[in-house]
N, CA, C and O atoms as a DFTB+ gen file, in Angstrom:
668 C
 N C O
     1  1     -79.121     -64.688      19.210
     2  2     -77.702     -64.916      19.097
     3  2     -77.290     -65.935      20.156
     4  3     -77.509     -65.797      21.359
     5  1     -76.645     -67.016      19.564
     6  2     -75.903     -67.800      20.918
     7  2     -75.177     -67.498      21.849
     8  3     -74.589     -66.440      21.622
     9  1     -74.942     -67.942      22.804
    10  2     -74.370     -67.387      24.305
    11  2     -73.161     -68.304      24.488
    12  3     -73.191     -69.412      25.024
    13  1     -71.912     -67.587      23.884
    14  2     -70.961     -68.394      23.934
    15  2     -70.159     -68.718      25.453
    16  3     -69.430     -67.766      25.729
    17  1     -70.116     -69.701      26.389
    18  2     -69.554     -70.022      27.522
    19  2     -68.282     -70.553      27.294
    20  3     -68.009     -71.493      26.548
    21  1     -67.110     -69.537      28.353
    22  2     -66.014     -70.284      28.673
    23  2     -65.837     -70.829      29.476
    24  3     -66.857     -70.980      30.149
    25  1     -64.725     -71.432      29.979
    26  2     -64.881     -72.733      30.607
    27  2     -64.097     -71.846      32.310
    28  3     -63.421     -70.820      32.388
    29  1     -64.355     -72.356      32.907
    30  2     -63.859     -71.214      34.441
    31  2     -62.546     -72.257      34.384
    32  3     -62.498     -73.486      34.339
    33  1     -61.248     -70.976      34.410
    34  2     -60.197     -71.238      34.656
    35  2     -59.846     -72.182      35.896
    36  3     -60.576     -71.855      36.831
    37  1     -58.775     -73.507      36.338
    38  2     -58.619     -74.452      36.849
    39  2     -58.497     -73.572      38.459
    40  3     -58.439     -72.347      38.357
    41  1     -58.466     -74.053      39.622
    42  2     -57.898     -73.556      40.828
    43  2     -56.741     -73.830      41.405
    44  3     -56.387     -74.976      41.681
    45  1     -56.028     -72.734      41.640
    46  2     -54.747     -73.419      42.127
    47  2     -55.103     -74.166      43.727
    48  3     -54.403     -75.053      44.217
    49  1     -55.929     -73.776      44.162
    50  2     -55.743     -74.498      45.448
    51  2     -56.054     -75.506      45.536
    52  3     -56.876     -75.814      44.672
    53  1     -55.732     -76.474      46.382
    54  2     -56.046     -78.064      46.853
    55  2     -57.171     -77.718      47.777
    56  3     -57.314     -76.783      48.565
    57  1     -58.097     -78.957      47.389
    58  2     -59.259     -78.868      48.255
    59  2     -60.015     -77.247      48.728
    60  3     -60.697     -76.941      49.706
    61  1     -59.529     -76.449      47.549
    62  2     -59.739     -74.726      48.021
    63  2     -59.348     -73.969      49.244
    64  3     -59.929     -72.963      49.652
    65  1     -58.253     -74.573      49.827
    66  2     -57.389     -74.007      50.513
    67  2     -56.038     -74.171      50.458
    68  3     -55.532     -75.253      50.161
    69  1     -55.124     -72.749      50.835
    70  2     -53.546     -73.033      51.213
    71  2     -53.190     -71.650      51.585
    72  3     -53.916     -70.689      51.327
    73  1     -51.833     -71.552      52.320
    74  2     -52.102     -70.323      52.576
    75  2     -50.993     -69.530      51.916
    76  3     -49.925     -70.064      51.617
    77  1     -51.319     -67.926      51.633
    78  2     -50.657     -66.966      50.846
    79  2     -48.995     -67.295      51.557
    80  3     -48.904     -68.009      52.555
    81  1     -47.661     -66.630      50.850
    82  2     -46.679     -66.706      51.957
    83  2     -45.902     -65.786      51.060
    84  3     -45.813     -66.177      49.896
    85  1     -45.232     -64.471      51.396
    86  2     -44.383     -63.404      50.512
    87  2     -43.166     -64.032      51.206
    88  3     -43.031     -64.672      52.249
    89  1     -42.287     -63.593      50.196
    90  2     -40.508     -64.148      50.437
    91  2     -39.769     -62.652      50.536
    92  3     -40.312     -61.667      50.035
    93  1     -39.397     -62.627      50.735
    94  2     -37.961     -61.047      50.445
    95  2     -36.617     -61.858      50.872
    96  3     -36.491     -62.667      51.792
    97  1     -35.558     -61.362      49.843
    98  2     -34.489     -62.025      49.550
    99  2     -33.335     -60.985      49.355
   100  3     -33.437     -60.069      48.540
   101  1     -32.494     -61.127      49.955
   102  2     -31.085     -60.421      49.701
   103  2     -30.628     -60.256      47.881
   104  3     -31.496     -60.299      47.009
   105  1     -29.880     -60.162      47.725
   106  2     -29.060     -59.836      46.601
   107  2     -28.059     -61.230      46.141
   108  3     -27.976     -61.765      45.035
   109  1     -27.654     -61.428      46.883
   110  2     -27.090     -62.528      46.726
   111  2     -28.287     -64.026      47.550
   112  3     -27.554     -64.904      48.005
   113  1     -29.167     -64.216      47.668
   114  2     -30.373     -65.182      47.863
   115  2     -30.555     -65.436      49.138
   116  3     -31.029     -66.567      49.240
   117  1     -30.413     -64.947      50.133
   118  2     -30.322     -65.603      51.213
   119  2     -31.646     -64.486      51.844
   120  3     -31.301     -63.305      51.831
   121  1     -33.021     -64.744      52.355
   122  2     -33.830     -64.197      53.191
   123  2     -33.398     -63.187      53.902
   124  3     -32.325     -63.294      54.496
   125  1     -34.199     -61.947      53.977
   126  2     -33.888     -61.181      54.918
   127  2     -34.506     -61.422      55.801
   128  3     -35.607     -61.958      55.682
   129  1     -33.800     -60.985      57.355
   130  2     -34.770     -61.493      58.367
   131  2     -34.529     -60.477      59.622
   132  3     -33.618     -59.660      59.755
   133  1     -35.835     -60.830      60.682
   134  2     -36.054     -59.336      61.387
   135  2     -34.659     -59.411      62.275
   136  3     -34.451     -60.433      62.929
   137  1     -33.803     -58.433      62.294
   138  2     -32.268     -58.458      63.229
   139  2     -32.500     -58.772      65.046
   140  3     -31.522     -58.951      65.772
   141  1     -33.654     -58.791      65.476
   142  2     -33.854     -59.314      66.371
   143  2     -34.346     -60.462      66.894
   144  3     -33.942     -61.042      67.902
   145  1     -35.636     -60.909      65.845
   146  2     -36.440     -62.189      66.320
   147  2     -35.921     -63.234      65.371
   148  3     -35.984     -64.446      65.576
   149  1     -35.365     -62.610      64.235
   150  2     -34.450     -63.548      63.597
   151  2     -35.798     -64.600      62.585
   152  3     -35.676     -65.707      62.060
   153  1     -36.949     -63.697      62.645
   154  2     -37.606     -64.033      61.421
   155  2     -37.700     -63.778      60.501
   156  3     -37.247     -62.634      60.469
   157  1     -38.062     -64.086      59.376
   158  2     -38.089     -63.993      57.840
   159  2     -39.132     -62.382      57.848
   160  3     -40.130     -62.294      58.563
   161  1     -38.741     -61.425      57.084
   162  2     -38.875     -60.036      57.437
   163  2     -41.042     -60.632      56.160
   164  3     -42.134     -60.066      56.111
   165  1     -40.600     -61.672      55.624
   166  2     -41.885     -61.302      54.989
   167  2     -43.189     -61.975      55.676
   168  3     -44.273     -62.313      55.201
   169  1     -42.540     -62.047      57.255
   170  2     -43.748     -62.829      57.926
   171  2     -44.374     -61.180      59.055
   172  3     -45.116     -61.114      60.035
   173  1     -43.609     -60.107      58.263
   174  2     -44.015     -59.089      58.865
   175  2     -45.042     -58.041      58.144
   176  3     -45.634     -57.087      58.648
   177  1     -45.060     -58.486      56.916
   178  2     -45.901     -58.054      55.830
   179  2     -47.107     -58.001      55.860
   180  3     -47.668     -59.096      55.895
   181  1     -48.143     -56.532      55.860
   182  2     -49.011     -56.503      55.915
   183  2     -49.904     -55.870      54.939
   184  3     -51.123     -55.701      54.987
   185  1     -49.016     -55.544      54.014
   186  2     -49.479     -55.374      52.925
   187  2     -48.850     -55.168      51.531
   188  3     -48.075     -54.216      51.437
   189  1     -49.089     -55.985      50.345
   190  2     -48.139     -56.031      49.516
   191  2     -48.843     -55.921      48.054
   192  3     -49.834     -56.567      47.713
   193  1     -48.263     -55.145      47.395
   194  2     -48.758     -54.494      45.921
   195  2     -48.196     -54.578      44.690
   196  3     -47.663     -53.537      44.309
   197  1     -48.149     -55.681      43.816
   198  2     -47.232     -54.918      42.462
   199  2     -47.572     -55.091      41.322
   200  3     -47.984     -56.163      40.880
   201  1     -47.463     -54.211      40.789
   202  2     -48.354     -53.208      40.015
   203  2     -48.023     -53.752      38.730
   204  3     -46.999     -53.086      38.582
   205  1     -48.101     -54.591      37.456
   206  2     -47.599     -54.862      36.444
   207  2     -47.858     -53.247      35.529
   208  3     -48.451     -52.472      36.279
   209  1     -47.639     -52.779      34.518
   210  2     -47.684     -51.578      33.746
   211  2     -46.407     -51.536      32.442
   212  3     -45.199     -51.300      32.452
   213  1     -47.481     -51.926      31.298
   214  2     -46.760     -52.085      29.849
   215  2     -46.356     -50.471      29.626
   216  3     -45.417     -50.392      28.833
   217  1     -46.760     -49.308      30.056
   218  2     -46.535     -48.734      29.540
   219  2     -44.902     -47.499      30.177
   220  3     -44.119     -46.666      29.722
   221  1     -45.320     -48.362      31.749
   222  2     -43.947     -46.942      32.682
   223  2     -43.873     -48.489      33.290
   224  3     -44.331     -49.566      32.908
   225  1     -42.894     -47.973      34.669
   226  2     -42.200     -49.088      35.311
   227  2     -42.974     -50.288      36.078
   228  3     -44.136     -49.883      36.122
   229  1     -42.939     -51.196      36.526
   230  2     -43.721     -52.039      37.362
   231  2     -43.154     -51.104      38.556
   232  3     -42.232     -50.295      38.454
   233  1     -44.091     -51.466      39.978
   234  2     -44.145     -51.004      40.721
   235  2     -44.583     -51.706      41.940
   236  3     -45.778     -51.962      42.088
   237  1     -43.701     -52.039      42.831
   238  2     -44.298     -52.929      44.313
   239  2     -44.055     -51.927      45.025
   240  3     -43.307     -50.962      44.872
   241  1     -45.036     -52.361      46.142
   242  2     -45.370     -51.474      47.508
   243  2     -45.396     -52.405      48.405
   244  3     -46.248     -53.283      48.269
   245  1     -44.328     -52.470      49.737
   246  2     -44.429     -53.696      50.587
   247  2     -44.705     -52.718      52.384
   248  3     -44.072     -51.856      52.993
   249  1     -45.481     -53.187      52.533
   250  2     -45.630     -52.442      53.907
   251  2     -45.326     -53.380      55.354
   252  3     -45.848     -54.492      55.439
   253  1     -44.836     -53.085      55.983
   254  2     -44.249     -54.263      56.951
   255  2     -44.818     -53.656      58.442
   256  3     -44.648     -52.459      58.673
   257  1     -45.380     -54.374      59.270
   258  2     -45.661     -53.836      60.412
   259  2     -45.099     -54.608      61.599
   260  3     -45.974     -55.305      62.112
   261  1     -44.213     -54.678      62.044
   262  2     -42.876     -55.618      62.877
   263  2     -42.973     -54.200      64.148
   264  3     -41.998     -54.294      64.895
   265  1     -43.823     -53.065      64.503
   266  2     -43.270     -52.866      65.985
   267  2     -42.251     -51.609      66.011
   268  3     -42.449     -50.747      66.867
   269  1     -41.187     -51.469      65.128
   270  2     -40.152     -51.287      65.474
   271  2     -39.546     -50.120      64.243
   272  3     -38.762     -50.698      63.490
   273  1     -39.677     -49.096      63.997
   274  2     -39.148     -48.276      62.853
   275  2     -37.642     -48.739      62.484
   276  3     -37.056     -48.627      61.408
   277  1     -37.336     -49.118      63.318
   278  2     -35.738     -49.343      62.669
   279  2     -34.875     -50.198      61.998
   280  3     -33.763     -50.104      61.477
   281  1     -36.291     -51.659      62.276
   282  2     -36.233     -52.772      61.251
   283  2     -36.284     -52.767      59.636
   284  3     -35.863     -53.597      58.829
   285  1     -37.010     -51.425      59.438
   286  2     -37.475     -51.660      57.888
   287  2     -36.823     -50.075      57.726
   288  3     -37.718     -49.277      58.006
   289  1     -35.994     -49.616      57.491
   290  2     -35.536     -48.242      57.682
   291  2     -34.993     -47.397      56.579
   292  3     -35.528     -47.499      55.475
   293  1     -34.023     -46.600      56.739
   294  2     -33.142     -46.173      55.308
   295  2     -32.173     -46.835      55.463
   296  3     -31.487     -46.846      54.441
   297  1     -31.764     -47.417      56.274
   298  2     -30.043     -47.945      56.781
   299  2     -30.191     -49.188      56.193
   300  3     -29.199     -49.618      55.603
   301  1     -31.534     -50.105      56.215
   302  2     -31.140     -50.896      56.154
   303  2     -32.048     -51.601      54.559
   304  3     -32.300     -52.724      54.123
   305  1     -32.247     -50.423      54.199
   306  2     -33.005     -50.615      52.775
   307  2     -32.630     -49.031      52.412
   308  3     -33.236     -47.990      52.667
   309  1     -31.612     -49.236      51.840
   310  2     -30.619     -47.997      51.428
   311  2     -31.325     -47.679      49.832
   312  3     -31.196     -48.627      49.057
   313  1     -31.815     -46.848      49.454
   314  2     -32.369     -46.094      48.147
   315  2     -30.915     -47.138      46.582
   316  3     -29.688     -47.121      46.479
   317  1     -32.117     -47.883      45.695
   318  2     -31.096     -48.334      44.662
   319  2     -30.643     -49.683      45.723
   320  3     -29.481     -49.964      45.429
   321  1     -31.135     -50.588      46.819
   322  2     -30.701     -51.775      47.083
   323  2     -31.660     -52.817      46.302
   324  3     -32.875     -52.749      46.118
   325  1     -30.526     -54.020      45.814
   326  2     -31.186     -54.790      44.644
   327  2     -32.173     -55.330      46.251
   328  3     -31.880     -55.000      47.400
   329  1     -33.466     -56.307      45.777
   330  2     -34.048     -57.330      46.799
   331  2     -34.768     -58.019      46.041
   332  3     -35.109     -57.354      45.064
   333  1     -35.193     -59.133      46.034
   334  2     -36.011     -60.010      45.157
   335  2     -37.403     -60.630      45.700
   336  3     -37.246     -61.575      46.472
   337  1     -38.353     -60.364      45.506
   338  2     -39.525     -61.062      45.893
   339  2     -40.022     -61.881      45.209
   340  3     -39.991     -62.052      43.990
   341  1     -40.796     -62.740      46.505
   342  2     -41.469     -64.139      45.625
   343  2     -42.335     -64.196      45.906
   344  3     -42.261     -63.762      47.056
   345  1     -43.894     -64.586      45.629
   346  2     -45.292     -65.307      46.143
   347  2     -45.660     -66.166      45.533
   348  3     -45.435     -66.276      44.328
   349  1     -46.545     -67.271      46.463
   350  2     -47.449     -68.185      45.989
   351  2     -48.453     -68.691      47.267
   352  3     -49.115     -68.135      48.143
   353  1     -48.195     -69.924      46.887
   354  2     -49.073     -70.639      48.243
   355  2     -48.145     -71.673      48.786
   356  3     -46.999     -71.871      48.382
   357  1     -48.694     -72.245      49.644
   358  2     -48.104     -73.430      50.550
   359  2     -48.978     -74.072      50.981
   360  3     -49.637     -73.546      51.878
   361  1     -49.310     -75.317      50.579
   362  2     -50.264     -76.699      50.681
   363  2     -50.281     -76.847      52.243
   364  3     -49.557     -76.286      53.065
   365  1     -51.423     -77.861      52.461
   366  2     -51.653     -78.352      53.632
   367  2     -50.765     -80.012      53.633
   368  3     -50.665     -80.795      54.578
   369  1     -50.225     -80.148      52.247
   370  2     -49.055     -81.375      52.513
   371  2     -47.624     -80.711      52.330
   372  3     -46.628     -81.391      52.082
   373  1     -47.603     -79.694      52.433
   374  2     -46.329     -79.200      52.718
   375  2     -45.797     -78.829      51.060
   376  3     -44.727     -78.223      51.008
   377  1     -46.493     -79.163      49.681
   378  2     -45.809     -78.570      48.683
   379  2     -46.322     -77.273      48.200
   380  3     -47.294     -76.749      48.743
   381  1     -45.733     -76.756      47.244
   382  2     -45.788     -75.149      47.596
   383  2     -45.976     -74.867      45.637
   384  3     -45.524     -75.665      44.816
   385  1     -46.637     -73.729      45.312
   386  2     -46.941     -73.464      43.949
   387  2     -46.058     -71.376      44.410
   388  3     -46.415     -70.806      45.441
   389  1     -45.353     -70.915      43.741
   390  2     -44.917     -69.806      43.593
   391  2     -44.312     -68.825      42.289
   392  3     -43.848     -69.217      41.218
   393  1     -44.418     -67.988      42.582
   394  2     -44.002     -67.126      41.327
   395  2     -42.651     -67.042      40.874
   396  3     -41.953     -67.231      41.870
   397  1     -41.936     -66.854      39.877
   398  2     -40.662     -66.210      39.814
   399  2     -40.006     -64.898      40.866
   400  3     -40.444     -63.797      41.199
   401  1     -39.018     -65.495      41.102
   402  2     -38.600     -64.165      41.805
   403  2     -38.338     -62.640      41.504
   404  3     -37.331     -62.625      40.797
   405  1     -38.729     -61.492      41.689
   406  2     -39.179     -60.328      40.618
   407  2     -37.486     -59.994      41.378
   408  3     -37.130     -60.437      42.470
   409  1     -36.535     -59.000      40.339
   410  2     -35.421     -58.444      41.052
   411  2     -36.204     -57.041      41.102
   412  3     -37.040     -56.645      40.289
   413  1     -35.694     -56.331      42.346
   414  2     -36.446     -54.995      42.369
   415  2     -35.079     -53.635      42.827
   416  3     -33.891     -53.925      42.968
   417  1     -35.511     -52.554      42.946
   418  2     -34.538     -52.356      43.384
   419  2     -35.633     -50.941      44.319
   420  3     -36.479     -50.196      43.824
   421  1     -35.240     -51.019      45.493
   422  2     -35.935     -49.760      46.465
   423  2     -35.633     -48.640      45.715
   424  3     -34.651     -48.533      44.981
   425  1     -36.660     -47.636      45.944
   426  2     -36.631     -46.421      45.777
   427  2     -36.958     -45.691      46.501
   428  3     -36.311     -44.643      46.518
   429  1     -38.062     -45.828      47.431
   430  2     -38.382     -45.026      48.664
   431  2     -38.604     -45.821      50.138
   432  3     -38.568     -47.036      50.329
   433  1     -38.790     -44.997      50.888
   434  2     -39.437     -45.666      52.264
   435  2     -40.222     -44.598      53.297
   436  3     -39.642     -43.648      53.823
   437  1     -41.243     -44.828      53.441
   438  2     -42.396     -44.391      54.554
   439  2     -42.182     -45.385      55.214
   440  3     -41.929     -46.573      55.015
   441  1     -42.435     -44.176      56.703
   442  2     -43.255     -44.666      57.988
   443  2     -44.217     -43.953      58.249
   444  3     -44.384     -42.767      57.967
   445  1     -45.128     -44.921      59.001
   446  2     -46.254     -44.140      59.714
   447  2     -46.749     -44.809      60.676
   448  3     -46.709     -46.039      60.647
   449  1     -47.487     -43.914      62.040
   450  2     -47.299     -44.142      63.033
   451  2     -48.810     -43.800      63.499
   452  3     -49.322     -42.744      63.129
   453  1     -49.639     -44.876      64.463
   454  2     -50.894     -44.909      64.665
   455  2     -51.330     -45.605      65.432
   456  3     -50.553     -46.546      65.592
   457  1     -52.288     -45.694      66.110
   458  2     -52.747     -46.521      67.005
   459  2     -53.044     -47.816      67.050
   460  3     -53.565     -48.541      67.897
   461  1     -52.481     -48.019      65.647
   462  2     -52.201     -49.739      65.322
   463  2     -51.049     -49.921      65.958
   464  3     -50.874     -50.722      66.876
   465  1     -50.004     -48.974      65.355
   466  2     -48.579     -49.305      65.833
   467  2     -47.549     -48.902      64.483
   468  3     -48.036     -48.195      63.600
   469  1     -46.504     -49.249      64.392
   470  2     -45.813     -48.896      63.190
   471  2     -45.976     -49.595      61.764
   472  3     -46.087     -50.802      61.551
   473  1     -45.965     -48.607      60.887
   474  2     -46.016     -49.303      59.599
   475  2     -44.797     -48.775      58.581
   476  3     -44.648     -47.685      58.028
   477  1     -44.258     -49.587      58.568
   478  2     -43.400     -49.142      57.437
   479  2     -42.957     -49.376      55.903
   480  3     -41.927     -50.029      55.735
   481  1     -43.575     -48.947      54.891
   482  2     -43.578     -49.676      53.310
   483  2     -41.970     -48.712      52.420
   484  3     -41.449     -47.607      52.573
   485  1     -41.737     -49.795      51.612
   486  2     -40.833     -49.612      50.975
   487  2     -41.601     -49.263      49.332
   488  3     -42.798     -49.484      49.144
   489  1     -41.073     -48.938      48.708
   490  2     -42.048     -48.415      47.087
   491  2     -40.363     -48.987      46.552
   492  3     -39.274     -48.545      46.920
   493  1     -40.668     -50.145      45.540
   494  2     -39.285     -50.666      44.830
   495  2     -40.191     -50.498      43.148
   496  3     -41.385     -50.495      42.853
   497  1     -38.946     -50.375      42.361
   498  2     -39.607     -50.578      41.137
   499  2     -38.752     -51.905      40.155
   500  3     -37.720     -52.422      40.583
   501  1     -39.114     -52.138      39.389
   502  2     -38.507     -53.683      38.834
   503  2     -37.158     -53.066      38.042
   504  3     -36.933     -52.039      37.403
   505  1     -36.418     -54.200      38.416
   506  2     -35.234     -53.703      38.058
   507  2     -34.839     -53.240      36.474
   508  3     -33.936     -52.496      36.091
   509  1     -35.952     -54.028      35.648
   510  2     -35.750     -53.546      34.407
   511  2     -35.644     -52.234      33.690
   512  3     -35.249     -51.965      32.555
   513  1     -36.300     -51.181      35.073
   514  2     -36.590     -50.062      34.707
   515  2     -35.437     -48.930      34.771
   516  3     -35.461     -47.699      34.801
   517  1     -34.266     -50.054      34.779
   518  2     -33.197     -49.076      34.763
   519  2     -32.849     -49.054      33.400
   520  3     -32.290     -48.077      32.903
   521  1     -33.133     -50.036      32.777
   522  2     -32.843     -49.951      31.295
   523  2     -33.135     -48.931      30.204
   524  3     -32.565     -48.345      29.283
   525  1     -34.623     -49.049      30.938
   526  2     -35.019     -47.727      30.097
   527  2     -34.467     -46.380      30.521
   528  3     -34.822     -45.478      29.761
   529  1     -33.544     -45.924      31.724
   530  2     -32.794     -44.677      31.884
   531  2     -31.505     -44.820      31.411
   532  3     -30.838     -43.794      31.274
   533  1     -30.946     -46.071      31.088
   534  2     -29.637     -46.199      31.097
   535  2     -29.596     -45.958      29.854
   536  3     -30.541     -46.211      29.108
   537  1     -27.809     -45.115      29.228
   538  2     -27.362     -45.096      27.918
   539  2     -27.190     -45.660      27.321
   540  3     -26.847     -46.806      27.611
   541  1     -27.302     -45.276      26.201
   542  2     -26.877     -47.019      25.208
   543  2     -25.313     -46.908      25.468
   544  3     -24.821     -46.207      26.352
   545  1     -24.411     -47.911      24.333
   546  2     -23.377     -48.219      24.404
   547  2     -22.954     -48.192      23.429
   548  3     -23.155     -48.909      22.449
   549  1     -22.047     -47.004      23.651
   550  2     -21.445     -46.598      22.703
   551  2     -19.677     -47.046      22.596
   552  3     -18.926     -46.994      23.570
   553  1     -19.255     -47.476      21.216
   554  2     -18.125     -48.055      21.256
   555  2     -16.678     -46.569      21.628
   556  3     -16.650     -45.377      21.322
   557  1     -15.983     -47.202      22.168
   558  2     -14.828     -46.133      22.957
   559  2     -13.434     -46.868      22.707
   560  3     -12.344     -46.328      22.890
   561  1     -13.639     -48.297      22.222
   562  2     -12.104     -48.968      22.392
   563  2     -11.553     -50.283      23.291
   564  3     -10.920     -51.297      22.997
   565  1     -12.049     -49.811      24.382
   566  2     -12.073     -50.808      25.435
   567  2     -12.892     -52.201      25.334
   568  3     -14.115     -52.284      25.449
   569  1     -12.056     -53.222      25.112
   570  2     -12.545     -54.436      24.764
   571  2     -13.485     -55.478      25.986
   572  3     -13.954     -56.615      25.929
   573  1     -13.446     -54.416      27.038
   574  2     -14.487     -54.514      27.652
   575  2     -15.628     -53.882      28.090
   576  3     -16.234     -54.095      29.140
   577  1     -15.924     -52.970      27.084
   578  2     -17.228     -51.763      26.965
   579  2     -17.798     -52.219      25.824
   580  3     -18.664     -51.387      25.553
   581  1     -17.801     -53.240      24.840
   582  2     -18.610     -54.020      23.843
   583  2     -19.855     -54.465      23.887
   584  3     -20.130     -55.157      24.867
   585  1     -21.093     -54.172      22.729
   586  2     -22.130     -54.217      22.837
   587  2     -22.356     -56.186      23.251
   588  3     -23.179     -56.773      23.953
   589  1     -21.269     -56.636      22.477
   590  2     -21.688     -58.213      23.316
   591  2     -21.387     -58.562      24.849
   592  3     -21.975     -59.391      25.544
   593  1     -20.204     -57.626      25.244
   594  2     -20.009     -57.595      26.625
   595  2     -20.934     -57.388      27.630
   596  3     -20.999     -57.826      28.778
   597  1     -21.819     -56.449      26.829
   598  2     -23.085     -55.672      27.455
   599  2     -24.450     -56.695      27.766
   600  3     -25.197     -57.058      28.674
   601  1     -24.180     -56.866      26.303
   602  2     -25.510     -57.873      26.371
   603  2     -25.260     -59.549      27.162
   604  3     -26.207     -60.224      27.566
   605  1     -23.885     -59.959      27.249
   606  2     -23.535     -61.283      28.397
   607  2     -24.218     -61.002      29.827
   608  3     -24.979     -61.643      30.552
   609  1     -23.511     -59.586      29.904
   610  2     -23.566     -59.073      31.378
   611  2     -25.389     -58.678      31.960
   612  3     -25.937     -58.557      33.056
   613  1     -25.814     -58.590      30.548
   614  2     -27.320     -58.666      31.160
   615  2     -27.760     -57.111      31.127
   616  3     -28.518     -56.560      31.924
   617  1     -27.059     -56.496      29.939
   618  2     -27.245     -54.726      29.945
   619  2     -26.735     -54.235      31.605
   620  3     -27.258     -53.345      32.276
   621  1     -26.017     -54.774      31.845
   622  2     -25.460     -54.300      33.407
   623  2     -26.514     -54.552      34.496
   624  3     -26.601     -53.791      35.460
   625  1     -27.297     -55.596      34.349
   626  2     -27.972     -55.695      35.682
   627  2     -28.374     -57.184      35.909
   628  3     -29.173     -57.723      36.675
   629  1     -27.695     -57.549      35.151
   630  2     -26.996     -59.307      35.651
   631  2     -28.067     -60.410      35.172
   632  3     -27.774     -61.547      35.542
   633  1     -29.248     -60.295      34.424
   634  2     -29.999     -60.912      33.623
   635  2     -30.226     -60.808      32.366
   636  3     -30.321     -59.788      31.683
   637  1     -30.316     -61.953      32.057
   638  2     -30.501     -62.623      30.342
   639  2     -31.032     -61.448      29.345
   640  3     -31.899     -60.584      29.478
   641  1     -30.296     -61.727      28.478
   642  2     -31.264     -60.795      27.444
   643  2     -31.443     -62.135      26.555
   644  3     -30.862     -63.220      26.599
   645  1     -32.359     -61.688      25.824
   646  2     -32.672     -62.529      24.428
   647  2     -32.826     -61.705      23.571
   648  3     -33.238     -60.569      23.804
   649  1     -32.502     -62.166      22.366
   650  2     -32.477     -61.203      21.181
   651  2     -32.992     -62.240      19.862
   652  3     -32.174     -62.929      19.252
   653  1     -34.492     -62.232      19.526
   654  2     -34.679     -62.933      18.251
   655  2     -34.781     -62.264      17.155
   656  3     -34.963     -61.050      17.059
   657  1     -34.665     -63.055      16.282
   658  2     -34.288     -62.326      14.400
   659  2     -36.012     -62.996      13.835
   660  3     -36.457     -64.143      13.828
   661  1     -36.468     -61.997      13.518
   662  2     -37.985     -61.830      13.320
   663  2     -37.866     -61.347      11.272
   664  3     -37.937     -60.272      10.677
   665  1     -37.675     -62.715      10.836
   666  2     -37.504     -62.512       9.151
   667  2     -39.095     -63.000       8.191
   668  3     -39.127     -62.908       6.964
C-alpha cells in the first residue's frame, strides 16, 4: 500500500524564534496592570490554560505569580468580571502575530502559598457560556425586550450573532 505524506504545516516563527507574550484586558480595553509596579498584570503570568471543549464551556486557567496575594484577589477580580485575553508572539523586528481576543468572564480564584512564593490563578470560562444558561426570550410587550433587540444587543453580552438560512 502507498504511504501517503503530508506536507508539515508552515512555522509561525521567523528564523524559529519569537517570544510567547499573554495580554489581559479590562472590559472596556485598556490592560490591566500590577497597582504597584504599574506593569501589565500578564508579565506576571506563570501559567496559562484554555481549554477549547465542543461539548461544555471553554475554560482558561491563568495563574499569576507577582509576590503579593492582593494583586490578583477577589476584590479585584470580583466572581462574573468580564476580562479579555490575547496571545501570540512578538518578532525580533518588533512585528507581532496574535490571537483574537477571547471575552471571559471569572468564576473562581485560588491562592497558594510555597516556597516559591505566591501563586495566584483565576479559572474564567468564555463568555459564551452564559448563553447556554440564559432564558430564551420571551415576548411580554415591551418594545424593548424583542427577539431582534436581543439579537442587535448580542443575546445580552455585547457580541455579534449571525444567523444563516441553510435552504
Amino acid at each position: 500500500m502507498a504511504e501517503i505524506k503530508t506536507p508539515a504545516s508552515a512555522s509561525i516563527l521567523q528564523h524559529g524564534t519569537a517570544t510567547p507574550y499573554l495580554a489581559i484586558f479590562s472590559e472596556v480595553g485598556t490592560p490591566l496592570l500590577h497597582p504597584i509596579t504599574g506593569v501589565p498584570l500578564g508579565a506576571y503570568i506563570s501559567q496559562f490554560q484554555y481549554k477549547y471543549d465542543e461539548e461544555n464551556h471553554n475554560e482558561c486557567t491563568i495563574t499569576f505569580d507577582c509576590g503579593d496575594p492582593d494583586v490578583v484577589d477577589e476584590k479585584s477580580f470580583p466572581t462574573d468580571m468580564k476580562i479579555f485575553v490575547q496571545w501570540g508572539y512578538i518578532y525580533s523586528d518588533g512585528s507581532s502575530v496574535s490571537s483574537e481576543a477571547k471575552a471571559l468572564k471569572v468564576r473562581d480564584y485560588n491562592v497558594d502559598f510555597d516556597d516559591q512564593g505566591v501563586h495566584s490563578s483565576l479559572v474564567c470560562l468564555d463568555i459564551k457560556a452564559d448563553l447556554l444558561l440564559s432564558l430564551p426570550v420571551k415576548p411580554n410587550g415591551d418594545e424593548n425586550k424583542t427577539l431582534d433587540k436581543f439579537l442587535e444587543n448580542g443575546c445580552n453580552l455585547e457580541m455579534p450573532v449571525i444567523i444563516e438560512a441553510f435552504v
